[in-house]
N, C-alpha and C positions, 0 to 999 in steps of 0.2 A: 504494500500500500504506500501511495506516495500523499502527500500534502502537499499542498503549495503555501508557504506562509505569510501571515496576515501581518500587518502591523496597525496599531491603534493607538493614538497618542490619547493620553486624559490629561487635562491641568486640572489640578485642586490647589487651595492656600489655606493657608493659617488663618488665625484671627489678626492678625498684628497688625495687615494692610490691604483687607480686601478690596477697596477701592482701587488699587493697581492692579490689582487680581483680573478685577470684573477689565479694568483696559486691558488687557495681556489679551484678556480671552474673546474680548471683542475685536483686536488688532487680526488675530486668526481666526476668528470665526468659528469658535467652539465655544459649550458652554463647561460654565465651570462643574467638576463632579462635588459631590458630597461627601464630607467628610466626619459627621456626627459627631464634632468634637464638644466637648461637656466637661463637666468638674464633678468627683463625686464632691460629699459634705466637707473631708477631709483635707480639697484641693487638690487632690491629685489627678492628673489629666486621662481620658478616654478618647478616645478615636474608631471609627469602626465605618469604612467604606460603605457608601450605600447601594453601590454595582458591584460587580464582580472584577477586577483588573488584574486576572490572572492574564498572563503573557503581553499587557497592555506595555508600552513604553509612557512610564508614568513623569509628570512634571510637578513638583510642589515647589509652588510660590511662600515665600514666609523670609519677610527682608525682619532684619532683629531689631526690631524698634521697642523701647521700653515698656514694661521694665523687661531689661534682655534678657534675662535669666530665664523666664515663661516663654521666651519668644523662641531661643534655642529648645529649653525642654518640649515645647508643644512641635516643634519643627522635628525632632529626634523620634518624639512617638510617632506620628505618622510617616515615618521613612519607616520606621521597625514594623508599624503595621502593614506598610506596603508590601516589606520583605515577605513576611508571614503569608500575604495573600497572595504570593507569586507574582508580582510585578514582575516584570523583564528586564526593565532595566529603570532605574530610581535616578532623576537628576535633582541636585537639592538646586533651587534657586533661590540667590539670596542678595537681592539687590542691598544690601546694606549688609557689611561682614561682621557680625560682633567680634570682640576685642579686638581689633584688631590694630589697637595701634599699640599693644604690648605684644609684638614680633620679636623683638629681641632681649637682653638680660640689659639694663643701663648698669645695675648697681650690683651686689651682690644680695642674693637670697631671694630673689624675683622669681617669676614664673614667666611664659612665655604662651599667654594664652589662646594667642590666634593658631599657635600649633595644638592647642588640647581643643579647640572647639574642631580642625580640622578631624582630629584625630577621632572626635567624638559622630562627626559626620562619617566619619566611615566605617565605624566599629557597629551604629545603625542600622547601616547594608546600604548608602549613596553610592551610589555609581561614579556619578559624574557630578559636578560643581558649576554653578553659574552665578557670578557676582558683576555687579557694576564699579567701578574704579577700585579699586582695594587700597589701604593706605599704602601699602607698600607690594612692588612686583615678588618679593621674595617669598609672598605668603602661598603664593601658587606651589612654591615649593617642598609646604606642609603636606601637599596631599604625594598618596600613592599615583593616583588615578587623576585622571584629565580635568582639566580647569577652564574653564572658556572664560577671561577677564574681558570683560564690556567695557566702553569706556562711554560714558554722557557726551564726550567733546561736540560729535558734528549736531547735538541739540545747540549747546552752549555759544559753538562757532555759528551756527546759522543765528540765535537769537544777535550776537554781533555785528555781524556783518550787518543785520536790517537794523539796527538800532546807533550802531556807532562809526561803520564801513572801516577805514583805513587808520581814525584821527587817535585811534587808543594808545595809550602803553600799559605794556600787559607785565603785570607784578607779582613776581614771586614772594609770599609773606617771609618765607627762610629759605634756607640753603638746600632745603630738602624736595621744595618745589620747585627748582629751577629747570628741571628737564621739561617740566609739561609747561611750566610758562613760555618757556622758548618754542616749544611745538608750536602752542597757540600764537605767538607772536610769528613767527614761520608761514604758517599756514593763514594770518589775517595779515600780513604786509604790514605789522606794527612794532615801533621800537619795546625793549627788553629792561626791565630795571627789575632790581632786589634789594629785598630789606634784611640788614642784619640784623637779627632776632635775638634777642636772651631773657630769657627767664631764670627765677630764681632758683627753680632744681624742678625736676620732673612732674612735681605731683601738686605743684606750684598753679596758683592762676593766675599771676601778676606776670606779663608780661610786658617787656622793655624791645622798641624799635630804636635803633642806635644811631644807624646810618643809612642813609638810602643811596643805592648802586647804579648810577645811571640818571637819564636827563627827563624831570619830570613836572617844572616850572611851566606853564600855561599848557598846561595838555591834561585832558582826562584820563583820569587810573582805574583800571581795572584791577583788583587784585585777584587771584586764581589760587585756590584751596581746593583738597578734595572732601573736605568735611566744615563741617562752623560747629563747635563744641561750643565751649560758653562764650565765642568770641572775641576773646581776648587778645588775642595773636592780630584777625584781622581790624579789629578798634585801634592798637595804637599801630599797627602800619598804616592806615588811612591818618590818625592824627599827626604822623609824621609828614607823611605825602606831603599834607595839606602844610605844614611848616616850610617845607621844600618850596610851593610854589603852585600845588597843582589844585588848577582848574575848580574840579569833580572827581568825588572815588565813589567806584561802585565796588562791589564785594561778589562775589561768583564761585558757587561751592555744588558740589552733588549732593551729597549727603546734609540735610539740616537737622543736624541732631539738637541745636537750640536747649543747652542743659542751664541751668543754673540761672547765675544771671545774664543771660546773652542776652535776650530780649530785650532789657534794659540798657545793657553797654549799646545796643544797635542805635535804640532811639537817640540816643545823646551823642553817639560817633557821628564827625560831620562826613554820613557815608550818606549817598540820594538814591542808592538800590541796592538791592540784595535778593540777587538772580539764583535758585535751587533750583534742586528738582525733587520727583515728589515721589523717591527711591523712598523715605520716609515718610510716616503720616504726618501732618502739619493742618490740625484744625484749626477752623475759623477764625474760635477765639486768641489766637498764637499768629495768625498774620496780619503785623502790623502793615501798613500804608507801605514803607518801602520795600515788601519781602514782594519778590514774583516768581511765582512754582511754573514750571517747564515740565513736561512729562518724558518718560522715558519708555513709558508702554512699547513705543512702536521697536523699541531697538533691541531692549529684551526676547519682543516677538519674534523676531527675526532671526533673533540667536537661536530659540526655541525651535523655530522652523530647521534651521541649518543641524540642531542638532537632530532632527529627527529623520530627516532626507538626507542625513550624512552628508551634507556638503561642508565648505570650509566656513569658518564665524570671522575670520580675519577678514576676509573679503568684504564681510557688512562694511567693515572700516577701511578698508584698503591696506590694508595690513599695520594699520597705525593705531593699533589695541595694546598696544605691547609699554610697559614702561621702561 
């Protein structure tokens, strides 16, 4: 007896960000499956498919938005239950990576948690990994198994080009973002400056702009982050800019994790925008006047498609995914 074999893609997500979910699944044209997830009295998470996705090539959306503790545990039991149900193959997608900016040891007696949530994603039974910008390229190299790194840029660069075209200079906040500021400066035909950054030690929120690298007197600033935490880093590189001479700063990040007091520090930075995207949930009440959410549905999608037609995901991008 022969078979001919079928493939069947299903997306389901978590609770953390279904409204990106419901875009994913509208971008392709499926709907989302069910995933019956609940709390018994105790708090402890349930999951239980509501179709069959035995042999299915399954997708779970669940970006780790707080609190991120639930948002990984409720992401880990539905890959485990996927396993269980014989999925075929399990991609976790996680448009926001938790921990991931403890990638390396700073100090002594540290953990290195972007490798144990990897580690956690795959001891689950994930196949495969799909995140949007990761704080750092390195973290791809926690896993066993394949990583498809997205990047937001051609959202980020298209909102540019229609809003600012040529007249930008695109700002690295430290020493750590200067490759993707230069991309972007590259790719929009505009001058490159950087801020030297210090803070008072790791765990620190007081952060200090020193100096600024490059020419930014009567010209608009962009500054380019892959995250806004409590926005300290990007507040006093705009209060600096603005000492230097410049123009307008606007603020440009993927990830708005918006913790603490960023909200605050935003309103009072003399920043006139604060360009995301909505890889994270950011309700109503939390978008002030200057914040503008940019979606990234369509690119995630596409990765999704590529990974299930087996074609390449660099190509979405032109091979310019890579940090």
């Amino acid at each position: 007896m022969e078979l001919v074999p079928r493939r069947r893609l299903e997306l389901v997500t978590g609770r953390a960000h279904p409204e990106l979910a419901e875009e994913i699944a509208a971008c392709l044209g499926v709907t989302l499956g069910d995933t019956n997830l609940r709390e018994f009295p105790d708090s402890e998470l349930h999951c239980r498919y509501g179709n069959s996705i035995r042999g299915v090539d399954l997708f779970i959306v669940q970006t780790h938005a707080a609190p991120v503790n639930d948002s990984i545990m409720e992401m880990l039991i539905m890959i485990d239950a996927a396993k269980r149900a014989s999925a075929k193959r399990i991609t976790a997608v996680c448009p926001y990576y938790g921990y991931s900016r403890q990638d390396r040891k700073s100090t002594g007696r540290e953990p290195i948690t972007a490798k144990l949530v990897a580690d956690l994603l795959s001891a689950a039974g994930a196949d495969r990994v799909v995140s949007v910008d990761l704080h750092s390229g390195q973290i791809q190299g926690f896993f066993d198994g394949p990583v498809d790194h997205l990047t937001a840029a051609p959202v980020l660069l298209d909102y540019l080009r229609r809003e600012q075209g040529e007249g930008a200079v695109i700002v690295a906040p430290d020493a750590g973002r200067v490759k993707v500021a230069e991309r972007f400066s590259q790719m929009l035909g505009a001058n490159l400056a950087l801020v030297h950054k210090a803070r008072a030690d790791d765990l620190s929120d007081t952060v200090e702009a020193r100096q600024i690298v490059g020419r930014v007197a009567g010209r608009c600033c962009v500054v380019i982050d892959d995250m806004i935490g409590t926005a300290s880093t990007v507040c006093a590189a705009a209060e600096r800019l603005v000492e230097e001479g410049a123009t307008d700063v606007w603020a440009m990040a993927t990830h708005a994790l918006l913790s603490g007091q960023a909200l605050d520090r935003l309103k009072a930075a003399p920043i006139s925008r604060v360009i995301v995207t909505n890889t994270l949930p950011l309700p109503p009440e939390r978008r002030i006047d200057k914040i503008e959410v940019i979606s990234v549905a369509k690119i995630i999608a596409d990765a999704i498609d590529a990974v299930f037609e087996d074609t390449s995901v660099s190509e979405i991008f032109g091979g310019q995914n890579l940090l």
